[in-house]
PASE-575940 format. One record per residue: residue in one letter; z, y, x of N, C-alpha, C in turn. Coordinates in steps of 0.001 Angstrom, whole numbers, plus 500000, padded with zeros to 6 digits. Each point is the difference from the previous one (the first is absolute). Example, Ala and Ser with C-alpha at 12.3 -4.5 7.8 and 13.67 -1.06 7.14 Angstrom:
2
a507800494310513190500000501190499110500000501200500900
s499280501050499650500060501190500820500730501090499230
END
This chain:
494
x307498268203931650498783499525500655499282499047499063
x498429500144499989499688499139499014498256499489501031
x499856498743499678498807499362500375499008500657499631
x499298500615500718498448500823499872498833499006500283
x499159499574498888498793498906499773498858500704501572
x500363501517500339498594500372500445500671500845501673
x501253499745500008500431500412501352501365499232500331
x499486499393501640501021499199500734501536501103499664
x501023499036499930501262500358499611500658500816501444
x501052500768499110499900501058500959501736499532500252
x500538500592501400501162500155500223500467498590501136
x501164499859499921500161498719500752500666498764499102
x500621498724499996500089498838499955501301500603499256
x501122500612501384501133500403499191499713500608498490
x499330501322500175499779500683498557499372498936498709
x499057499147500692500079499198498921500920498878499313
x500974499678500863500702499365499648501075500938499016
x500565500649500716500977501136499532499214499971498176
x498601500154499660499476500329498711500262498957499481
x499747498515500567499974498846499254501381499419499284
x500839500379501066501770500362499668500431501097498436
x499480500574500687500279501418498620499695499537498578
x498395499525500266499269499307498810500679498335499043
x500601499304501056500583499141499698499278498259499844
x500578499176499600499405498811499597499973498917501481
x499424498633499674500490499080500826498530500620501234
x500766499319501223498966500025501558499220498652500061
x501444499509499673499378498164500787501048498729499391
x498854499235499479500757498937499911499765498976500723
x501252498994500690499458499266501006499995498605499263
x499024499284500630500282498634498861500899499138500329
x500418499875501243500790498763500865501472500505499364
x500887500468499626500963499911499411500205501150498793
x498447500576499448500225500271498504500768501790500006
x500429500399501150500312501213500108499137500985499853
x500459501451499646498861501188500161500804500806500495
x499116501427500298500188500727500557499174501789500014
x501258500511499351499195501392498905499768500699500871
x499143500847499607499466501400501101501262500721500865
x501313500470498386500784500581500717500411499104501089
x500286498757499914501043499448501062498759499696501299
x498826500130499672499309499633501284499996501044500975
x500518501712498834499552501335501071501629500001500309
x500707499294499548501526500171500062500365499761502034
x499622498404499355499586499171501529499725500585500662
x498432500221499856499296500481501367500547501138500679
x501016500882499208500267501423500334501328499873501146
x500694498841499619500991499736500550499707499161501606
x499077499410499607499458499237501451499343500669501200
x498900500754498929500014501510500817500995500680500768
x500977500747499010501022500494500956500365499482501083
x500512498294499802500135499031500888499498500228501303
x498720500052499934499160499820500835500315501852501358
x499782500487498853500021501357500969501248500276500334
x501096499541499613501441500325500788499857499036501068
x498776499141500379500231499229501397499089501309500854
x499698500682499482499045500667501063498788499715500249
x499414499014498716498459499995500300499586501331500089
x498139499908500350499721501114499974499256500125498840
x499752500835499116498534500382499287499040499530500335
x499190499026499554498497499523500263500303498608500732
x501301499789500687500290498725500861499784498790499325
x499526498836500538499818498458499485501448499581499410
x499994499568499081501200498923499623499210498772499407
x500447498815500566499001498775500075500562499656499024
x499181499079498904500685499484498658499819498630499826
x500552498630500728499386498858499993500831499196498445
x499215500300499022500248499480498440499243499077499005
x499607499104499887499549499516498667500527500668499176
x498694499921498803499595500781498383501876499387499643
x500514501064499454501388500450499368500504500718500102
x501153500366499454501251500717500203500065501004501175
x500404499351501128500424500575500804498780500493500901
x498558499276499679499224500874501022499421501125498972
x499998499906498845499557501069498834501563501570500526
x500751499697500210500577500671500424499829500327501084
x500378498969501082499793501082501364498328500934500250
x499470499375498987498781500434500227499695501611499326
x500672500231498850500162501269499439501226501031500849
x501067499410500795500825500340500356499562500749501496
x498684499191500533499485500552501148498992501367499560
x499366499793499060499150500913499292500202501419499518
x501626499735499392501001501287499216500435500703501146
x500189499262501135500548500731501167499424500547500781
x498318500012499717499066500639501070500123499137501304
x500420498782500381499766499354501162498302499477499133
x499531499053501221499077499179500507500394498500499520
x499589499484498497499589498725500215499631498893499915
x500293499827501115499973498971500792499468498367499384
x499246499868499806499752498580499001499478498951501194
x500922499112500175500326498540501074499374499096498656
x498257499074500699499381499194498855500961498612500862
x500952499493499222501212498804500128498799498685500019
x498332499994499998499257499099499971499303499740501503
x500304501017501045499223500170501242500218499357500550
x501665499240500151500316499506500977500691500614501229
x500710499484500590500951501203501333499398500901500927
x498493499363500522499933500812500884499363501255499024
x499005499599499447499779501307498622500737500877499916
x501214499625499576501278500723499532500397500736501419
x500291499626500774500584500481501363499191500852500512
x498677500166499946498914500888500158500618501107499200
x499519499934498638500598501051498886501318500545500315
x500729499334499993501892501045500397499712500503501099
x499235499785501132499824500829501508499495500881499679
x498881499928499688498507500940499761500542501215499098
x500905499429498756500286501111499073501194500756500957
x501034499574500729500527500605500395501550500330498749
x500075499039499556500943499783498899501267499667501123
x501307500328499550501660500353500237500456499117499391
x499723499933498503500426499574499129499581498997498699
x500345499452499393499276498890499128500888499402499106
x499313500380499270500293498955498081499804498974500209
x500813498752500078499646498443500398500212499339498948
x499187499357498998501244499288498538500313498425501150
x500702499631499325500794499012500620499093498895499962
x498714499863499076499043498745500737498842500150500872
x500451501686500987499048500262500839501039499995501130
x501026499639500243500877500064500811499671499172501829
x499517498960499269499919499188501621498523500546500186
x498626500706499440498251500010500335501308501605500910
x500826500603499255500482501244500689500261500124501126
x500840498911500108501135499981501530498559498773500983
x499368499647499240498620499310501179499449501468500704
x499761500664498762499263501037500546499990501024500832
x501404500431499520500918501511500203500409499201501965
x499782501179500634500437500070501316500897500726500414
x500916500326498412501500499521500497500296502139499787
x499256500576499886500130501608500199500148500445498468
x499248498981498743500376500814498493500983499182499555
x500304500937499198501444499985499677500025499763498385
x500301498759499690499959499509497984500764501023499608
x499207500532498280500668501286499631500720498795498906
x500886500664499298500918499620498656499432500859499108
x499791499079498616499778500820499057501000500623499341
x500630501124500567501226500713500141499529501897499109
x500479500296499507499948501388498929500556501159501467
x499650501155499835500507501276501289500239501424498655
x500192500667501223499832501202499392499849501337500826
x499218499515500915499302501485501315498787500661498859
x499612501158500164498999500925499372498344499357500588
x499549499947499263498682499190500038499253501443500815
x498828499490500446498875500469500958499128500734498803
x499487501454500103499220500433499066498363499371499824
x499662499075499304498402499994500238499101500126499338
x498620500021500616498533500735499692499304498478499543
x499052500409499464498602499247499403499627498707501094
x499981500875501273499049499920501372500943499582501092
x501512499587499473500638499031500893499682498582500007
x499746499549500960500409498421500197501068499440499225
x499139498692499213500827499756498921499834498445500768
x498818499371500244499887498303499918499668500210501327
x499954498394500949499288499412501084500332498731499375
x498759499179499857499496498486499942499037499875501059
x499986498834500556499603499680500946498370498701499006
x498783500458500695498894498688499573500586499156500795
x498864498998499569500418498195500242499745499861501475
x499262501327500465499404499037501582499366499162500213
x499051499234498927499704498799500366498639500407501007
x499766500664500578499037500795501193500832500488500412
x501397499698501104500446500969500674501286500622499524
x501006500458500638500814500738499683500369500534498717
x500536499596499348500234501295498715500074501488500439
x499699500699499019500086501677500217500834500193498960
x500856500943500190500762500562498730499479500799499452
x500029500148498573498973500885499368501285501426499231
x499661500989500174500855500493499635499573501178499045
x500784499593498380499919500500498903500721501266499758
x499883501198499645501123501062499623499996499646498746
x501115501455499189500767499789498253498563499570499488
x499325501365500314498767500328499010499050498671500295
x499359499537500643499157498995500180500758498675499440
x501495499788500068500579498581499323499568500463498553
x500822501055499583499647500370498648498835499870499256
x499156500339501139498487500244499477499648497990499656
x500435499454501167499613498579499984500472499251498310
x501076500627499674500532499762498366499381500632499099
x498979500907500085499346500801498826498678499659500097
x499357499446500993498785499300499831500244498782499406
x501024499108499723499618499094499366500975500129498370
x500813501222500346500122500602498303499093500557499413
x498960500646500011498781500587499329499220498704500033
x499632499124500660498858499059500452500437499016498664
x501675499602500142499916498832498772501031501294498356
x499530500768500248500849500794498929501205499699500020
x501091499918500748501042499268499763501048501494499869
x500903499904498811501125500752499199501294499286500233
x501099500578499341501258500244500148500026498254499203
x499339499852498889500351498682499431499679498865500606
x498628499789500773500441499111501411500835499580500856
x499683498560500097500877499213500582499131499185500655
x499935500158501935499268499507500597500380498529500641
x499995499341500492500382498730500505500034499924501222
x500612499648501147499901500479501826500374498663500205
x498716499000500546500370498633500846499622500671501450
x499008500824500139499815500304501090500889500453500968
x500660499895501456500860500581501000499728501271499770
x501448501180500111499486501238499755500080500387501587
x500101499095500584499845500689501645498597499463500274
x498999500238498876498522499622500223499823501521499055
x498174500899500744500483500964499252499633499797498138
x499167498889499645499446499452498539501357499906499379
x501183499443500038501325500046499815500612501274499908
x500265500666501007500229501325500018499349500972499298
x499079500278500057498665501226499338500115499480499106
x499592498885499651498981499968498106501246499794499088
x500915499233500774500704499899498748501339500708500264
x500663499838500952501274501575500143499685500829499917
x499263500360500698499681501996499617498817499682499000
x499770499741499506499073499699498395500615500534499262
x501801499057499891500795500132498861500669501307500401
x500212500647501521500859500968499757499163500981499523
x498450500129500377498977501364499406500086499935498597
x499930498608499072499244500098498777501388499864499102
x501180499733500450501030500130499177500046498913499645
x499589498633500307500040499001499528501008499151500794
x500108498487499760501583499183500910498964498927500487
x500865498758500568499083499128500168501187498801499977
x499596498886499864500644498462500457499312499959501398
x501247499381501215499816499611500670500176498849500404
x499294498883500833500796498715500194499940500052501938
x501098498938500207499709499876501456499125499831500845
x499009499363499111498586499227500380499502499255498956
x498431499889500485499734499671499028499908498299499822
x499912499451498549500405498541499893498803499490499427
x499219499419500190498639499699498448500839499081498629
x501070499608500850500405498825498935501044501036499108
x500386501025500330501389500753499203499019501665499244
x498692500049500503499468501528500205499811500048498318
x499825499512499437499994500538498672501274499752499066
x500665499047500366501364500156499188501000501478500557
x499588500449501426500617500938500181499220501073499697
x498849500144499955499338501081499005500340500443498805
x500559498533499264499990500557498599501322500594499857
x501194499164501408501425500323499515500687501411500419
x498470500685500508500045501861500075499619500552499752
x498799499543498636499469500560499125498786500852500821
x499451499416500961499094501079500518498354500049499299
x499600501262500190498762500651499079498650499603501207
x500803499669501158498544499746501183500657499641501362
x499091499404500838500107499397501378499396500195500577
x500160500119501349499091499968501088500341498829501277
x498794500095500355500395498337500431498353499990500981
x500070499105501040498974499796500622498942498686499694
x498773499759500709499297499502499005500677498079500575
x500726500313501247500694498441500229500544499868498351
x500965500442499924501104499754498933499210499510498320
x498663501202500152498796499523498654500027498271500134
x499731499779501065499103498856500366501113498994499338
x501259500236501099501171499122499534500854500111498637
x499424500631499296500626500151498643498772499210499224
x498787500617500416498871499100498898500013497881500358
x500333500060501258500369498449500147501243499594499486
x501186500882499638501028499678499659500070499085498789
x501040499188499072500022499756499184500626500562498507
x501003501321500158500393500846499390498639501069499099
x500541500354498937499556500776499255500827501180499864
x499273500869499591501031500866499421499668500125498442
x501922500681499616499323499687498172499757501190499700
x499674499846498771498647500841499024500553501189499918
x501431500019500045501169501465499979499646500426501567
x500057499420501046499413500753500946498820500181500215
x498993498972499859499002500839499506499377501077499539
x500551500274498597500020501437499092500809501086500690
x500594499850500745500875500839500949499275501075501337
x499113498296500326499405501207501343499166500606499572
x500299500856500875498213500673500089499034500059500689
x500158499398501567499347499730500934500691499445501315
x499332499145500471500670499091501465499067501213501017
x500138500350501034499234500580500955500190498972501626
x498863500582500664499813498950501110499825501119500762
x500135499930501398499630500640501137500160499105501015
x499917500707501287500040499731501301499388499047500864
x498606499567498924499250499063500606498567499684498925
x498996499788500623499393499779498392500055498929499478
x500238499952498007500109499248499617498658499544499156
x499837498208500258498909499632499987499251499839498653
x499079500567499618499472499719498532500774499017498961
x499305498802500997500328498738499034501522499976499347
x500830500421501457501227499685499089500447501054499375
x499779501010500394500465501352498494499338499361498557
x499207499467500280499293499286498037500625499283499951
x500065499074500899500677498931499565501289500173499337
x501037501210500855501405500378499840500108500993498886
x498774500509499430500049501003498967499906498888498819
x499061498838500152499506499032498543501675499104499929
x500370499683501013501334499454499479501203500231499514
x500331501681500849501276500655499720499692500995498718
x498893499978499798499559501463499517500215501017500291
x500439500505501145500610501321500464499169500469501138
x498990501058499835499719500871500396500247500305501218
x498974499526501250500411500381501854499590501614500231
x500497500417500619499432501271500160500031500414501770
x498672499304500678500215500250500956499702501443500796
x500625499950500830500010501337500945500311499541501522
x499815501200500880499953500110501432500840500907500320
x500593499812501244500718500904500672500797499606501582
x500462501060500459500647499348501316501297500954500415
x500223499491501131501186499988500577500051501873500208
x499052500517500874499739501363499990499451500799498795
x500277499387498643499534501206499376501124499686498788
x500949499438499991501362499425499297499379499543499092
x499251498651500194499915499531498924497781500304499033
x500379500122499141499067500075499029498951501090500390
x498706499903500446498646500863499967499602500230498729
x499270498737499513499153499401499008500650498921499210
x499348500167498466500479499276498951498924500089499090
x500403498548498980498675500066499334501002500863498729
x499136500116498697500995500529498927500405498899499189
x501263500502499262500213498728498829499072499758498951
x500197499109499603499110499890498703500699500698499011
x498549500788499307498718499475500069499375500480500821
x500178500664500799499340500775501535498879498574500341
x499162500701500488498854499190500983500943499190501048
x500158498893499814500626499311501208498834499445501123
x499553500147501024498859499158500769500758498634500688
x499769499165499595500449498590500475499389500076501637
x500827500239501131499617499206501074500215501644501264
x500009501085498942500186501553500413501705499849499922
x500475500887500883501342500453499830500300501693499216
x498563500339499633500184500599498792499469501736500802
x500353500941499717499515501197500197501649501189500509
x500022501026500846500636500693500425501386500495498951
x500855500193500095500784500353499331501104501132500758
x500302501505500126500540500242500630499822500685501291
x498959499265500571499087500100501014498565500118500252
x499688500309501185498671499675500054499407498616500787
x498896499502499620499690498600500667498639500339500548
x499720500000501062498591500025499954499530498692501594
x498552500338499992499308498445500666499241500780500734
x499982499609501767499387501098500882499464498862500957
x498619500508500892499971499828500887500949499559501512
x499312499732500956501045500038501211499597501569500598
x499636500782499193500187501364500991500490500760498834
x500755499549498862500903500609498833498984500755498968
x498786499340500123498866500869498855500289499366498703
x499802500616499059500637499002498861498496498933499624
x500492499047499773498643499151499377499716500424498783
x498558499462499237499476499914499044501007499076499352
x499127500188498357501142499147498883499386498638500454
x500694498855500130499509498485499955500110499672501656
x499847500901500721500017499898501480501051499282500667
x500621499057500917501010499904500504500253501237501324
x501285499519499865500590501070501645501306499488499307
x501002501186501105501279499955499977500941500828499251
x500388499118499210501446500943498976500815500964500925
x500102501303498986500792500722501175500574500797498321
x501518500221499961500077500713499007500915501141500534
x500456501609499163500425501078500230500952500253498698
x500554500799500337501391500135498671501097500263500463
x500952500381498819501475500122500321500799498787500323
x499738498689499851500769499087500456499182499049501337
x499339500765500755500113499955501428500958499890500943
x500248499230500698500995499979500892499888501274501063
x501303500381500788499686501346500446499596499342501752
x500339499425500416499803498868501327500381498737500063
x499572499273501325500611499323500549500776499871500857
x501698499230499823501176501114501010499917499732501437
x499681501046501076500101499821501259498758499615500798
x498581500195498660499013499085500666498627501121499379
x500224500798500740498913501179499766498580500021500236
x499888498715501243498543499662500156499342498897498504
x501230498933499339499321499611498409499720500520499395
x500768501431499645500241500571498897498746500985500331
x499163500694500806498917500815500227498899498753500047
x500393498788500455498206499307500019500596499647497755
x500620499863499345499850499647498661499859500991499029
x500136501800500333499288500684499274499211500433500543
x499008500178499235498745501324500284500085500809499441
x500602501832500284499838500942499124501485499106499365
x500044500804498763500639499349498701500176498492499443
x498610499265500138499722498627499967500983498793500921
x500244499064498878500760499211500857498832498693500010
x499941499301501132499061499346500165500843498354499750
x499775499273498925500665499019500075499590498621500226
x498837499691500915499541499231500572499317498803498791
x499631500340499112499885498818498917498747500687499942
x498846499409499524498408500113499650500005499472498493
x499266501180499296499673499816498728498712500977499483
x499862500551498414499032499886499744500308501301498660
x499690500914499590500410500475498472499004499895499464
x499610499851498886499372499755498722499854501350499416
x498752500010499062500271501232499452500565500458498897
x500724498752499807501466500942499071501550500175501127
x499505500078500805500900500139500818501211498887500336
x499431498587500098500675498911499960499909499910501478
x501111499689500499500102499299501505500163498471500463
x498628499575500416499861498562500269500447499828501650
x501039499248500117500331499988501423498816498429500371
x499705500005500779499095498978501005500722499921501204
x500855500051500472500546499051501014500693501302500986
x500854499331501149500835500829500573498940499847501578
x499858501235500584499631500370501430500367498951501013
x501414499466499917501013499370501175499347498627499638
x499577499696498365500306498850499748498364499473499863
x499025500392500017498816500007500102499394498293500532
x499284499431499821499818498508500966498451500663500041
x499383500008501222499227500165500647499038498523500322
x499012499571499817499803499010499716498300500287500831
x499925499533500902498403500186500522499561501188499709
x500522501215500288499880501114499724500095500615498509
x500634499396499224499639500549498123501656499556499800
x500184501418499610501710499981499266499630499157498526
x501683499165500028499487499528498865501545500571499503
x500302500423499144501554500381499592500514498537498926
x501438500178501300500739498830498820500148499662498299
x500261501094499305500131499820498962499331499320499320
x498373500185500227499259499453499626500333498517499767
x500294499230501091500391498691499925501200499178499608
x501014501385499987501478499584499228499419499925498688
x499290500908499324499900499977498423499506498635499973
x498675499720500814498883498368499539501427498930499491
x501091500032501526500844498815500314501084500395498171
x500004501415500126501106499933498736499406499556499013
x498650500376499690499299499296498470500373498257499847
x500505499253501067500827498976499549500836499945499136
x500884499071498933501351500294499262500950499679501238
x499688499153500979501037499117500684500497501057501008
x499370501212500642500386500606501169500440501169499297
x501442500019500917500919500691499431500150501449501023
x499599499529501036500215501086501563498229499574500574
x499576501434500574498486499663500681499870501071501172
x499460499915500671499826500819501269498996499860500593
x498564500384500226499286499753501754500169501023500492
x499731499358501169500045500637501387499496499787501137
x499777500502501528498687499752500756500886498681500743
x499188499891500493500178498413501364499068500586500905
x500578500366501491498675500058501115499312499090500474
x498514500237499722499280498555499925499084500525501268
x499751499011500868498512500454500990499165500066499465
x499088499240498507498646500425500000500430500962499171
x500404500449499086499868501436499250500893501355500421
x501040499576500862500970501017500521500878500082499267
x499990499678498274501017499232498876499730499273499237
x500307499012499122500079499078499228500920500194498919
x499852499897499003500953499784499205501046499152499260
x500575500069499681501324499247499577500737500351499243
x500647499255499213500933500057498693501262499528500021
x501399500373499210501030499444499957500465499776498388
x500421499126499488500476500151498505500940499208499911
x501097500336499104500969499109499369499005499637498311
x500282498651500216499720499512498419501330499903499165
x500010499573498996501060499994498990500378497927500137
x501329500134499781500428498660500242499423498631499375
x500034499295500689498491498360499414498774500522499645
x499609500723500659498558500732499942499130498796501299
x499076499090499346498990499531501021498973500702500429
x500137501713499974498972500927500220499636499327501594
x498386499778500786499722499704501157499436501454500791
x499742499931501558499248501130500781498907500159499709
x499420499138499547498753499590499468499534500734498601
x500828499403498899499355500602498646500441501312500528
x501068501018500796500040501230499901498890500627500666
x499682499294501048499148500432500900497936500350498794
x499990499088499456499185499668498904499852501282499319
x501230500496499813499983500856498221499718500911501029
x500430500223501235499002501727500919498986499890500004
x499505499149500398498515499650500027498963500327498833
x500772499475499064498707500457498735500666501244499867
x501070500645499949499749501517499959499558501059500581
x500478499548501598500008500762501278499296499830500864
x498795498566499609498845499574501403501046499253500826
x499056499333501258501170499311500477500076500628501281
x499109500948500143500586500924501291501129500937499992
x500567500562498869501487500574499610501260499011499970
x499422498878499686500872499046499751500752499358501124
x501666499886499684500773499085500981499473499066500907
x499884499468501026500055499066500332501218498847499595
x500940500310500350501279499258499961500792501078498693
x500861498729499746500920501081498479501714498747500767
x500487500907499941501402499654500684500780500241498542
x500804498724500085500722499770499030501868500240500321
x500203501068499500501796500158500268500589500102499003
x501375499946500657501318499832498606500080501472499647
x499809500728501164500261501894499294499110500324500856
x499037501097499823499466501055500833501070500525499972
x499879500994501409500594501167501002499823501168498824
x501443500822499614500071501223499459500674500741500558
x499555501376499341501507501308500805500754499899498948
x500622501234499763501490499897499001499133500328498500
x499244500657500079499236500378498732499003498499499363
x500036499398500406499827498250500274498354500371499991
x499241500968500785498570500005500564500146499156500355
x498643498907500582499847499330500380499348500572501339
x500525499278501300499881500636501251498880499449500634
x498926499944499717498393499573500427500120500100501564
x500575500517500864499320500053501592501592499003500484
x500652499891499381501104499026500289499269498543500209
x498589499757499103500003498267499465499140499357501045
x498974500610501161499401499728500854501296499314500597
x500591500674500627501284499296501415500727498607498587
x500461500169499591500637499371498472499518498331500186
x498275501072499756499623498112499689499073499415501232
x500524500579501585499023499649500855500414498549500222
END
């Protein structure tokens, strides 16, 4: 089997692993105690856990819940659920119990991968019916499978409501790893870096199935550290990262460097899962020298839509870059496509589409149209085919009748050096029906005031876009992908 630049990868997870085995060379190195872990012994594992699994009598396609932090044992149970044709199951260990307790019901999981520092969020959660698996080797005859089996269920954040499980087959995970192998060129001599949770799908997609499509390995750490993130970069030799634009922020305030050997090493940091704000990609490109390469993507389409290219590719500062893989396009509310420059709503189509949502047939028909997946975010293409997102549908502040989209006012608040975290969001006001409002963490002995922030919107943004109030916290509200959770900060900071 070999990576095709111009068609989603074919077969399932097993077959690719089985190739990556054959082919040889390291999977993963973890940084927290310096171990690795080669293809063969990862398809060795998984094959055996597999068996495991099906001499209990799961079924084909069934949930097996995997509650793991980035390592060892969830890099395993996680291939081990995959090789075996079950379902899974990815438990985000950041939700909290009732989160979690939702997810093990809803999925309908028996059974569960627990590492031992998810043990007590488990037994909070678990109502006592799943049953902790052992990471124990079998030997029952594995389940035959197709392209078009159920491979993943991750559950979104909910922060509107309920989570939905989103549910990925082989071909669409796969596919979620070959859009961002063609997007950053990434080969067998790559070595990617994973701070991100891989029970987030940016963790999972871009950089596990990255490395299993493109033949490449990765360093993993448990989490990520700002104070350790580049000494453990360099001590796995990795060629690139991905990382969200929190972690930019908290690395460019950090006091660490990285040296000139890692430097000459990378080849690009990448950002997703939120947009990242002008100012500080310059800022974080003039200090580190290393090259952001932002992109977009979500939970239902595994990961990666859009990407900008590497350099020397046209990078657009402030765009998450152009389609890769897929299609992206910008429509009306009756699905007409807009003109170039027009706003409407992102809706993209492709092989790494999710195939539903599990058990919830009335989401999953109002979020496609036709082929189109409708992903509730408003943006804009350019006519080189750049995608400018302008703000999310849910997240909109309505202001005396005139949307004003947040971002706008996170970037003003980020063009500070001192604000490290930024957010607005609405306040229900009687004379306008909303008001606006801000939340930011500054960086430590920062005399930044509400005032000078409130100021710097103003001369950019008029002062009718502008905050009223700017709320000062120790952390904004994130999910596991460390988004920052904008409809959380109204109740937060009432």
């Amino acid at each position: 089997m070999k990576l095709e630049l111009d068609h989603p990868p074919k077969g399932t997870v097993r077959d690719w692993l089985d190739h990556r085995a054959d082919t040889g060379g390291i999977a993963f190195q973890f940084c927290e105690d310096g171990t690795s872990l080669s293809w063969a012994e990862l398809r060795n594992e998984a094959a055996g856990l597999a068996a495991m699994l099906t001499g209990k009598g799961i079924a084909k396609g069934e949930s097996v819940a995997i509650l793991c932090p980035n390592g060892r044992a969830g890099v395993l149970a996680t291939y081990g659920a995959l090789y075996g044709g079950f379902r899974a199951t990815m438990i985000n260990l950041a939700a909290g119990p009732d989160a979690v307790a939702y997810a093990l019901d809803h999925s309908e999981a028996r059974f569960a991968f627990v590492d031992e520092s998810a043990h007590g969020l488990f037994d909070q959660a678990n109502a006592g019916s799943i049953e902790k698996l052992e990471w124990v080797m079998g030997k029952a005859p594995l389940y035959p499978l197709q392209a078009n089996d159920h491979a993943l269920l991750m559950y979104t954040s909910g922060t509107t409501g309920r989570p939905k499980g989103v549910v990925h087959t082989h071909a669409s995970l796969l596919a979620g790893g070959w859009t961002s192998a063609i997007a950053h060129d990434l080969t067998p001599q790559d070595r990617g870096f994973c701070v991100l949770p891989i029970y987030h799908i940016n963790g999972l997609c871009v950089t596990v199935m990255g490395a299993l499509v493109s033949g490449g390995s990765l360093g993993m750490a448990a989490k990520f550290s700002a104070r350790q993130f580049w000494d453990q970069l360099d001590a796995v030799g990795a060629t690139w990262f991905s990382v969200v634009p929190t972690i930019i922020s908290h690395l460019l305030h950090g006091a660490a460097d990285p040296s000139a050997e890692t430097k000459a090493r990378l080849r690009f940091g990448r950002s997703a899962s939120s947009a990242l704000a002008p100012d500080v990609q310059r800022l974080f490109e003039t200090r580190f020298d290393v090259p952001i390469i932002e992109t977009m993507g979500l939970t239902e389409t595994a990961a990666q839509i859009t990407s900008n290219p590497l350099p020397p590719g046209l990078r657009k500062i402030g765009s998450p870059g152009a389609a890769y893989g897929n299609e992206v396009g910008v429509f009306d509310a009756r699905m007409v496509a807009c003109a170039v420059g027009v706003e409407g709503e992102i809706a993209v189509r492709g092989p790494n589409v999710m195939l539903e949502y599990l058990k919830n047939q009335e989401a999953t028909q109002a979020t496609f149209s036709g082929d189109w997946l409708r992903t509730g975010d408003l943006g804009r293409i350019d006519a080189d085919g750049y995608l400018f997102v302008t703000g999310r549908l849910k997240e909109l502040i309505i202001k005396g009748g005139e949307n004003i989209a947040p971002r706008e006012i996170d970037e003003a608040l980020y063009s500070h050096s001192d604000v490290i975290e930024a957010a607005a969001f609405a306040r229900p006001c009687d004379s306008y029906g909303e008001r606006v409002e801000a939340a930011v963490r500054v960086r430590e002995g920062s005399d930044l005031s509400a005032a000078q922030l409130i100021e710097i919107c103003e001369a950019r943004l008029g002062k009718f876009k502008s905050p009223d109030t700017v709320h000062f916290m120790a952390e904004l509200p994130k999910g596991p992908s460390g988004k920052i959770q904008r409809l959380k900060l109204s109740e937060l900071t009432a």
